[in-house]
C-alpha positions in Angstrom: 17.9 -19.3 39.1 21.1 -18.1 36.9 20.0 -20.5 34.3 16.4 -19.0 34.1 17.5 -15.6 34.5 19.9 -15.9 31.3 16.9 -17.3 29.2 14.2 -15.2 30.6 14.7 -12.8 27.4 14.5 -16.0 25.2 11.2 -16.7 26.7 10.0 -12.9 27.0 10.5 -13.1 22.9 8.3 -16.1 22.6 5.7 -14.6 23.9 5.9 -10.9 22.7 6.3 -12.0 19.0 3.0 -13.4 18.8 1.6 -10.9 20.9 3.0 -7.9 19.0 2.5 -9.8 15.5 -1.4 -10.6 16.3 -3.0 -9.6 18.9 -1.5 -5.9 19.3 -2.6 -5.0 15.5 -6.3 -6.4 16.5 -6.0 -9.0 14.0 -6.7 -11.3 16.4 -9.4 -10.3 19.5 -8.6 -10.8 22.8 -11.4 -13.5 23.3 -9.5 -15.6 21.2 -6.4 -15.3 23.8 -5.7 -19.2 24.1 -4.9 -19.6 20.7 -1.6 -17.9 21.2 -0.4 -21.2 22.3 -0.7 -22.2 18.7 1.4 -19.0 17.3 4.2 -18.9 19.7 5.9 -21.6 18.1 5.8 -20.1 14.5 6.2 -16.6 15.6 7.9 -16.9 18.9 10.2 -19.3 17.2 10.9 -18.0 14.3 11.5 -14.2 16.0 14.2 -16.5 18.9 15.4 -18.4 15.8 16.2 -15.5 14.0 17.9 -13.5 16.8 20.0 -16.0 18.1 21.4 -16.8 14.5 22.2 -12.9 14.2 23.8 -12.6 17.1 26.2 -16.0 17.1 26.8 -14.9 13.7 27.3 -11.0 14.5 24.9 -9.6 11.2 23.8 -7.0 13.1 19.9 -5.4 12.9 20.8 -5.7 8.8 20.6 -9.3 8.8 17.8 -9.3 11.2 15.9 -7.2 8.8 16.9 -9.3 6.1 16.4 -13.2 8.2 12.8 -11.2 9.0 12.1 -10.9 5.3 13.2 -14.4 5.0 10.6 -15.7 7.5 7.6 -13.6 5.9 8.3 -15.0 2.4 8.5 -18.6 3.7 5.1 -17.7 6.0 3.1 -16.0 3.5 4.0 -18.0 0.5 4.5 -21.7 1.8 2.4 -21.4 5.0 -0.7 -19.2 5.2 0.2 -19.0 1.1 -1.7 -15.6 0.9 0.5 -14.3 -1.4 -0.6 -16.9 -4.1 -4.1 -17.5 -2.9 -6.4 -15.1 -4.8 -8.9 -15.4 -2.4 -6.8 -15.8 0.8 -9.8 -15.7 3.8 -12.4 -14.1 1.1 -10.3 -10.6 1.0 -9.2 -10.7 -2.8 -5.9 -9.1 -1.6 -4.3 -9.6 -4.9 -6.6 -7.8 -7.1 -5.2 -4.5 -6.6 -1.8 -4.6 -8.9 -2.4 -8.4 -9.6 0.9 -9.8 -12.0 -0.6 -12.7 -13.8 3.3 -13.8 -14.9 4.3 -14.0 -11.3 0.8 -14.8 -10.0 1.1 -12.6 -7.2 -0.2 -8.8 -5.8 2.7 -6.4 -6.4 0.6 -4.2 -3.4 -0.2 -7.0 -1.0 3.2 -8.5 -1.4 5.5 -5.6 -1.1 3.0 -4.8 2.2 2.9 -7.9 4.2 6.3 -9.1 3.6 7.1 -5.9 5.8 4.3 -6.6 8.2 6.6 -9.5 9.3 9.8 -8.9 8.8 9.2 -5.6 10.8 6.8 -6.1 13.2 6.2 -9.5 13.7 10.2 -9.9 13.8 12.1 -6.5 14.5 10.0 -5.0 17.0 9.6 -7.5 19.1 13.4 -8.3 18.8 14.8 -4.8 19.8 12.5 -4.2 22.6 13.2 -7.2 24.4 16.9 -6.4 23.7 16.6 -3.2 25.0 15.3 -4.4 28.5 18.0 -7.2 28.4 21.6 -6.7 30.2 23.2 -8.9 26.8 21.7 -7.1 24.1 24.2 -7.9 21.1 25.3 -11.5 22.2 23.3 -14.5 22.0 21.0 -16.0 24.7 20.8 -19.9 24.6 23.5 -22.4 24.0 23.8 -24.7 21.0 21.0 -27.3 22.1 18.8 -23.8 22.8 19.3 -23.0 19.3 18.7 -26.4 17.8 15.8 -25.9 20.0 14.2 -23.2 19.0 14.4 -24.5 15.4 12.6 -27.2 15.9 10.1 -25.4 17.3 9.5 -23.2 14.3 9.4 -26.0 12.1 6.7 -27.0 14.4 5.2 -24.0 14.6 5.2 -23.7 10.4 3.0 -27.1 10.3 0.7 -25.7 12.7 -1.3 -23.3 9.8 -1.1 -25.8 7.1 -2.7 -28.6 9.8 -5.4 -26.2 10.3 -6.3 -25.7 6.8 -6.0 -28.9 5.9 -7.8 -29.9 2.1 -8.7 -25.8 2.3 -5.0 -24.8 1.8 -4.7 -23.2 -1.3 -2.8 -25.7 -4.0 0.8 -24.5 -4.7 2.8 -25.2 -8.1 6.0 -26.6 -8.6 7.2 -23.5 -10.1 5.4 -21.1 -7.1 7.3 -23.3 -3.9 10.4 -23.2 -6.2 10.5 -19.9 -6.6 9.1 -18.6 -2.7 11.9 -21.1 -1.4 14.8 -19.4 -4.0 13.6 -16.0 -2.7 13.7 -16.8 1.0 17.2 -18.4 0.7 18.3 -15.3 -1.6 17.3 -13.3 2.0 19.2 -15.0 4.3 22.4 -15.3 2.0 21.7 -11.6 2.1 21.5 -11.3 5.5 24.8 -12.8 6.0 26.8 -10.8 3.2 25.5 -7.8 5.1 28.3 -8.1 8.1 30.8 -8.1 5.7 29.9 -4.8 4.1 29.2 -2.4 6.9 31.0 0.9 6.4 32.9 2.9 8.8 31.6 4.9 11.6 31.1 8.7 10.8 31.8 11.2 13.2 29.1 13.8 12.5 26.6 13.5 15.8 24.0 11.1 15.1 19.7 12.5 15.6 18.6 12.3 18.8 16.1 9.4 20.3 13.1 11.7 20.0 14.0 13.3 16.2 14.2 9.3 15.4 11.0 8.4 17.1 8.9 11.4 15.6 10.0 10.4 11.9 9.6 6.5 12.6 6.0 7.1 14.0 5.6 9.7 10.6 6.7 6.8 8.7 4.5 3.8 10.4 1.4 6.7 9.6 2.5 6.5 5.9 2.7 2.9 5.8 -0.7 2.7 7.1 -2.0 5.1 4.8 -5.2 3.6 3.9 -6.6 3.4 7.2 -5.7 7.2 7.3 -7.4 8.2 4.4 -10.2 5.7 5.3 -11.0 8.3 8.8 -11.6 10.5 5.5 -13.7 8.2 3.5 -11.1 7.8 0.9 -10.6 3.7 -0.5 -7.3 4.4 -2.1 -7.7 1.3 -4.3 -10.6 3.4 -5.7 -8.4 6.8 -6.8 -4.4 5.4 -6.8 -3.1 2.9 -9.4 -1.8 -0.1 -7.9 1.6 0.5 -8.9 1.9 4.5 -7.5 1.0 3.0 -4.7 4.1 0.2 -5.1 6.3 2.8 -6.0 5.1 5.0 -2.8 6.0 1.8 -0.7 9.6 1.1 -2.2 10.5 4.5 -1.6 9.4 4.8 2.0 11.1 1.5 3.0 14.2 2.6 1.1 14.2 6.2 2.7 13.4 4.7 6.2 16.5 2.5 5.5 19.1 5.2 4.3 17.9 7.0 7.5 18.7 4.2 9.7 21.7 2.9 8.5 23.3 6.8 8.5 21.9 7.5 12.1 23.5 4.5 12.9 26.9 5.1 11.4 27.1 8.8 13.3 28.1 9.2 16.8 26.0 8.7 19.7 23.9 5.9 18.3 23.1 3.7 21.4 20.4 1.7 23.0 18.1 4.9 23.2 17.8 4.8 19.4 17.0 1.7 19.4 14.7 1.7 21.7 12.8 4.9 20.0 13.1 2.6 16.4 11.2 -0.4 18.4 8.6 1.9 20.4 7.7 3.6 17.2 7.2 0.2 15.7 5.1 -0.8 18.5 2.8 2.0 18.9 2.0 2.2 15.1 0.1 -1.4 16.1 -1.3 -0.1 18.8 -3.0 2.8 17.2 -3.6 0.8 13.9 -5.6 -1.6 16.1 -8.7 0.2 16.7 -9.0 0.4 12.5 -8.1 -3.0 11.9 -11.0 -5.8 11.1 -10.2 -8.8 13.5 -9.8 -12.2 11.1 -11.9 -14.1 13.6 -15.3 -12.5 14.1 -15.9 -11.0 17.4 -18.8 -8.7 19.4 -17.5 -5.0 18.6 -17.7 -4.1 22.1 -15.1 -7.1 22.4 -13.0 -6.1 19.8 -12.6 -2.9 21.3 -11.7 -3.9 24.9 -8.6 -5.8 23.2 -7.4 -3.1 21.6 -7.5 -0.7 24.6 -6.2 -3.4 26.8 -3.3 -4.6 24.5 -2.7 -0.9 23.8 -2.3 -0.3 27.3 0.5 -3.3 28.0 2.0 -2.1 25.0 2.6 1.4 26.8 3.1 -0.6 30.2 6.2 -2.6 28.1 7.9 0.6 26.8 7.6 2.5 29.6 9.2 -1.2 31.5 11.8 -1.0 29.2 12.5 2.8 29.4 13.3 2.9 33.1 15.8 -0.2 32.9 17.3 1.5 29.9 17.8 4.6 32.1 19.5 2.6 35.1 21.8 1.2 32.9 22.9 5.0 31.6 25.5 4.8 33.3 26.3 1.3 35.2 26.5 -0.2 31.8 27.8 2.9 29.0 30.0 0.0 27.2 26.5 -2.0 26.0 26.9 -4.0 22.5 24.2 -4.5 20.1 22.7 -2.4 17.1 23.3 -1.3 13.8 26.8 -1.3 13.6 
């Protein structure tokens, strides 16, 4: 019973990766449930891979970040290979801000690669940290580690099996340069523990003033769908590369933020929590505008969204009251930022 209880977090993250990652932003209907047993391996995997490694290794949520990153390059360029594939499942995603030298979209690229190495990684990281009693130190031994390696490495043939002759042909030059770009992450991700800069002693922002600006920030990011309520197609009225630019600068404001609130006094599981809630309900509200990849009836597609909305708000609001019994049974908790 000990041993389950100490990997029940290890599990909880298999399963809320692909769950968060998929299902929660209505890519993926809710009739189409069973084939989460195909995704938990890569995403479940690669979200317990990724965690365990930053926490054995103490990089902190930078190297999470930056080890999330890392997995979305090697998923989207070597796996699904939609950053390559010009017409990855008949959507033309790289047509707005196509760079023939590169072969790539600057637009599509600079969005998904945050897709996963926020939300399919980070999210569902910190919010099964925050309901865990070992937040900052790892979960499984050596042979659980090992473990769930191999079972990303599983999990990454399980997309190229499907596609089989359909996968889109890579180059020499394109795997070269997707694998010296994921590698270039993770060496990153490591070199980031060793440059973390004192602690300030200014009071940090409170839970709620960081939850209000991460939601602000998850509407900005989804800024199409927002102008879409108005009937706007911003690939219609905004060059590709404003649109870069607005991008670049939100994830590098959103980052300053974070890394100061963290530095300041007072920073604590709460914030994290609010970071990771945020995160979560941005999918949740994202959902009901997102096109499922698999066709589905609409009343169908709608039922998943409320009813993976709804366990979204049953998981936070889970997670909030074990956060609050811990206030003060457990004050000294590790894990975050710093």
């Amino acid at each position: 019973m000990k041993v389950f209880k100490r990997v029940l977090p290890a599990l909880g993250l298999l399963v809320l990766a692909p769950l968060v990652g998929e299902y929660l932003l209505g890519n993926i209907a809710i009739d189409a449930l069973p084939m989460i047993v195909g995704l938990i391996p890569l995403y479940g995997g690669g979200a317990l891979l990724i965690r365990e490694v930053a926490r054995r290794w103490r990089l902190g949520w930078p190297g999470i970040v930056l080890l999330g990153l890392a997995y979305a390059v090697i998923e989207e360029g070597l796996l699904t290979r939609s950053l390559f594939d010009p017409d990855y499942v008949g959507l033309r995603l790289l047509d707005y801000g196509f760079v023939p030298a590169l072969g790539i979209g600057a637009h599509w690229s600079v969005f998904v690669l945050a897709i996963h190495g926020v939300w399919s990684i980070a999210v569902p990281i910190s919010l099964v940290e925050a309901g865990s009693r070992r937040p900052g130190t790892p979960w499984l031994g050596v042979a659980g580690l090992a473990g769930g390696a191999v079972l990303f490495l599983l999990g990454g043939a399980v997309p190229i099996a499907l596609a089989g002759p359909a996968l889109y042909p890579l180059s020499a030059a394109q795997i070269t340069w997707t694998l010296i770009a994921a590698l270039a992450l993770i060496v990153a991700a490591f070199l980031s523990a060793r440059l973390r800069r004192p602690a300030l002693s200014a009071a940090s922002a409170g839970p709620w003033i960081v939850f209000a600006i991460t939601v602000v920030a998850g509407l900005a990011f989804f800024l199409p769908s927002v102008l879409a309520l108005a009937g706007i197609e911003l690939e219609s009225v905004v060059p590709a590369w404003v649109t870069v630019g607005f991008y670049l600068a939100l994830y590098a404001t959103m980052t300053a933020l974070v890394l100061r609130w963290s530095r300041r006094a007072g920073w604590g599981p709460w914030h994290r929590f609010a970071l990771g809630a945020a995160g979560l309900l941005t999918y949740a509200w994202h959902s009901f505008r997102q096109e499922p990849s698999f066709p589905a009836p609409a009343h169908v597609d709608v039922l998943g969204n409320v009813v993976f909305t709804l366990a979204a708000l049953g998981l936070l609001a889970f997670v909030a009251v074990r956060l609050r019994r811990w206030d003060e049974r457990l004050p000294d908790r590790a894990g975050g930022f710093r």
